[in-house]
Structures are given as structure tokens and as C-alpha cells.
C-alpha positions in Angstrom: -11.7 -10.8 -11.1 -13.5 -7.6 -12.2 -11.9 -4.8 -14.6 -10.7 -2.7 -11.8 -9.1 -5.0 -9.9 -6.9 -6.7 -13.2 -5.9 -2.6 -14.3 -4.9 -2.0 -10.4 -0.6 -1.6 -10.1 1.2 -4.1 -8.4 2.3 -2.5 -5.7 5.9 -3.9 -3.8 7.5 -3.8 -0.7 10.8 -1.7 -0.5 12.7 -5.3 0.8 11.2 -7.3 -2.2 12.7 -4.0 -4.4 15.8 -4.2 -2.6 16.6 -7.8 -3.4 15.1 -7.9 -6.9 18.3 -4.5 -7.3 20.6 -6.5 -5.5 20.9 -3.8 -3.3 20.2 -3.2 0.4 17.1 -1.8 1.8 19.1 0.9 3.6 20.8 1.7 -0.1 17.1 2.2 -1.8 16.1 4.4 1.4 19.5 6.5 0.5 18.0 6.9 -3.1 14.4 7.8 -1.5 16.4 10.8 0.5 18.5 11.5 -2.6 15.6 11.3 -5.1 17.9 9.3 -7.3 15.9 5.9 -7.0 12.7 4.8 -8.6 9.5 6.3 -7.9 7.9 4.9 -4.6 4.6 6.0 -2.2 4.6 6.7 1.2 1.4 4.9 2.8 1.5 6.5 6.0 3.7 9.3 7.9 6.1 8.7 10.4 9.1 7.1 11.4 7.5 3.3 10.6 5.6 4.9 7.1 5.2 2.1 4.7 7.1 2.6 1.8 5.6 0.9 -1.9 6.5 0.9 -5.3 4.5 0.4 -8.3 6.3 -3.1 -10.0 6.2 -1.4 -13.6 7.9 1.9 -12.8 11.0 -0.1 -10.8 11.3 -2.2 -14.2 11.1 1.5 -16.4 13.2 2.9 -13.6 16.1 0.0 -14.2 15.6 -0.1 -18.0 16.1 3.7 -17.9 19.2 3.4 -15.8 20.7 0.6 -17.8 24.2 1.5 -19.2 26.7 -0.2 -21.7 29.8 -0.3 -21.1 32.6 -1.0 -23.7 34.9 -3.5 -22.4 38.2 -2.2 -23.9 38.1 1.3 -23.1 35.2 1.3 -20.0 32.9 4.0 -21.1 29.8 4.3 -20.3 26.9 4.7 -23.4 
């Protein structure tokens, strides 16, 4: 495999992000409309666009949305 190919993102498929969240594909497209979700590219235009993410920045995207929560008193840190 040659240098550019190994440095290249993974790129995922918004179903494959869906179930990896546990959420539903039409839940991640809500958080495309809302801009609340991870990052994602838009391969085409149109109704039937193809919709990608980068693997790494879904990972960043859950670790930056990761919350505790105390179990006695239920707030959120």
C-alpha cells in the first residue's frame, strides 16, 4: 500500500454510524439538519446525496460528547 493511500480517512456510511451510536439513521440525519451531530460530507447533491463520515472525527465527536453522570444526585459533568 503506498503512503497516500495508508494516511487517506476512513470514510463511513451514515447506516454503519447509525448502528455503531445505537441510534437510527433517521436520528443522525435529524443531527445533520440540526448541526448537532458529528461532522459528515455530502458526496453528491440531491435528494439520494451520499452522506460519509470520516471514522476518527465520529470517535472525537462521541468522546467530546461523553458525559458523567453522578448516580445519587443525576447531574451531568
Amino acid at each position: 500500500m503506498n503512503e497516500q493511500a495508508e494516511s487517506a480517512p476512513l470514510l463511513i456510511s451514515e447506516k454503519e454510524v447509525a448502528r455503531l451510536m445505537g441510534l437510527s439513521v433517521a436520528t443522525l440525519a435529524n443531527y445533520r439538519k440540526t448541526d448537532t451531530g458529528p461532522p459528515h460530507i455530502r458526496l453528491s447533491n440531491g435528494p439520494r446525496s451520499r452522506i460519509r463520515y470520516h471514522a476518527d472525527s465520529v470517535v472525537e465527536w462521541i468522546e467530546g460528547n461523553t458525559r458523567q453522570t453522578c448516580r445519587v444526585c443525576g447531574h451531568s459533568e
